[in-house]
C-alpha angles and dihedrals in degrees: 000000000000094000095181086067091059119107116260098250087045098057090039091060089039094050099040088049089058091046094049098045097049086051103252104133145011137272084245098025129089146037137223128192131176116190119220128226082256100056098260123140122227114199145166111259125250123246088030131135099246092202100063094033113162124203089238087061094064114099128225118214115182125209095274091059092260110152114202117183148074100278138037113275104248117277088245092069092106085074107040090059081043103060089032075061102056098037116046086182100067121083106169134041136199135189129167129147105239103188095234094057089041088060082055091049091056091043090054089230132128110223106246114249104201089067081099137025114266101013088092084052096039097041098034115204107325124226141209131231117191123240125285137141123303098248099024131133083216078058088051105038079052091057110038088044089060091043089051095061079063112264124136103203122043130184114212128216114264094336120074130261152297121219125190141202155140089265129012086248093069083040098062087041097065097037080056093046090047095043082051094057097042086052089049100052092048091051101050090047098070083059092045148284100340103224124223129229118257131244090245091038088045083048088055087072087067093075105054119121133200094160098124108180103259132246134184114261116228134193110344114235129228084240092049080054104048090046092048091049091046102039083056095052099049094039077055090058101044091051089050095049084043097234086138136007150233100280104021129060137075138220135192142154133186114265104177131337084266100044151025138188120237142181119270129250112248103010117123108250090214092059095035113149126184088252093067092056115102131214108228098203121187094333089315126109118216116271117286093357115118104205124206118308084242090053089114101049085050083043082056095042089050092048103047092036123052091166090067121081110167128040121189123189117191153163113227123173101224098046100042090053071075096049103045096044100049091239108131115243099228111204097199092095093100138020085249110051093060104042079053100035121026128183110334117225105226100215106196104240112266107063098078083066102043111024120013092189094067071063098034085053096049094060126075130139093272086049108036104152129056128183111218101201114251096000127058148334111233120199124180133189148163092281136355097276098057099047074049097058098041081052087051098046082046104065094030085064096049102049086057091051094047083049101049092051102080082049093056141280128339111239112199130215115285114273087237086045085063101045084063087050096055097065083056 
């Protein structure tokens, strides 16, 4: 799907759908805006139901303030011109009201981007516009103002927040990287300070390589199929249940002892075909593909470990808030957490990027999970169902814990209760 080539009408509603159904806005909250090569503006239309939006609904305003359509542009449209005005660079616009980055607005804090590797890449610095009307030039004036000292991504005060891009597609990316980081933080706070990476910790992602020598792909095989098919609908599942996003997560299942298929590097999860997927095939990728950036450290799993043949690597909230405070995530809370789950190796951040085995020799069947601090939770099974379903149970378990602590303290399984559990 080239979904640059698709018409603007087309990518708002696509966009705003995707917004809407992961809860991001509201039926009433939100505008979208895609600027054409003439100067036009393209918008979403005021007074509509933003969770049934139709491409026929978004408006068109050309640069003369001519509306054509069959709605009223959104009231929001002021800033919108204004911002296209200040930065020529910009072509697409998005603003919705999430309500974690709303809690930030309200706080008059800006989420801190360095809690995870890339955000600070993808989001940029964020910056801050002061309060005004919905619908007001002083708004507008407020935002374009911040956009114009350079930033991509604004929070604004008690109100919700701008995104900017070069498509509307970059745009959503960093509003849901930044969303990501605001519902991590608030999460890990409940289990304690959430601590940030460091500069030298933040330099580490430099290094790392997913450059595989290359080779030429032959003949596809039914099994290859039926992987590729398999590996795309459950990539779908964990992105709606928003386990990864649309930038981060990794997929990958044995092929052959010589080979496995895994997710590409730069494609967007939610829009993810059987064409992206890549063979990995005896340590090459396959010509002109570029795999995950993780794509060694699965290489070394699948190596060392021949009775392992699925590795996941993801992102959820609720297990991450563990990741990113310090404060261990302890499975024994139900019977089946820890028959799933067992006991989960903490790895300090850093060796994903430098030396994958320090990973590869954490992981065996009794220990099939590990937690990489600030980074990702990496499950892996016998197939891909089951390093899905111990992502699933994972992050199940740690959003209960996380709930309950406000209530009082978590009280595990008795330590007699899990020697039973462990001849399961």
């Amino acid at each position: 799907m080239d979904l640059e080539l698709m018409h603007p009408r087309d990518q708002i509603t696509m966009i705003m759908e995707r917004i809407y159904g992961y809860g991001m806005t509201t039926t009433s909250g939100g505008n979208l805006s895609i600027r054409d090569e003439d100067g036009g503006i393209w918008i979403t239309p005021a007074g509509t139901d933003k969770g049934v939006l139709k491409p026929e609904d978004v408006v068109r305003v050309a640069e003369d303030g001519c509306a054509t359509g069959f709605h009223e542009p959104s009231s929001e449209l002021p800033f919108h011109a204004a911002l296209y005005r200040r930065r020529p660079d910009v072509n697409a616009v998005l603003h919705a009201h999430p309500p974690a980055l709303v809690s930030f607005s309200i706080m008059r804090r800006i989420p801190d981007t360095r809690i995870i590797p890339k955000a600070r890449d993808i989001c940029g610095d964020v910056g801050f516009a002061g309060y005004a009307m919905p619908g007001s030039e002083e708004l507008g004036e407020n935002i374009a103002s911040a956009f114009e000292k350079g930033f991509k991504t604004v929070l604004l005060e008690n109100h919700g927040v701008v995104t900017v891009g070069s498509s509307l597609f970059s745009a959503f990316q960093r509003f849901e990287t930044l969303d990501f980081c605001g519902r991590l933080i608030l999460k890990a706070s409940i289990l304690g300070a959430p601590r940030p990476l460091r500069p030298d910790q933040l330099s580490m992602i430099e290094h790392k390589q997913n450059y595989l020598p290359e080779y030429v792909p032959g003949r596809r095989s039914s099994r290859e199929k039926e992987l590729r098919k398999r590996i795309c609908e459950m990539v779908q599942r964990a992105y709606d249940q928003r386990l990864i996003t649309s930038t981060e997560g990794t997929f990958s299942c044995r092929l052959d002892a010589e080979s496995f298929v895994i997710t590409p590097y730069g494609k967007d999860r939610k829009y993810l075909e059987v064409s992206d997927l890549i063979v990995i095939r005896s340590a090459r990728r396959e010509q002109g593909r570029i795999p995950s950036r993780s794509v060694r450290l699965h290489h070394r799993i699948y190596d060392e470990h021949p009775d392992i043949h699925a590795v996941i690597i993801a992102h959820p909230t609720n297990v991450m808030a563990f990741g990113v405070s310090g404060r261990p995530f302890d499975t024994r809370v139900i019977p089946e957490s820890y028959i799933v789950l067992r006991d989960i190796p903490v790895i300090p951040f850093g060796p994903q990027f430098i030396d994958v085995s320090q990973l590869s020799a954490r992981i065996s069947t009794s220990s099939p999970l590990l937690m990489v601090e600030n980074d990702c939770l990496l499950t892996t099974g016998k197939d891909l169902l089951e390093a899905y379903d111990r992502l699933e149970v994972a992050e199940f378990s740690a959003k209960a814990i996380i709930a309950a602590k406000p209530v009082g303290d978590v009280i595990p399984i008795r330590d007699n209760d899990i020697a039973k559990l462990e001849h399961l």
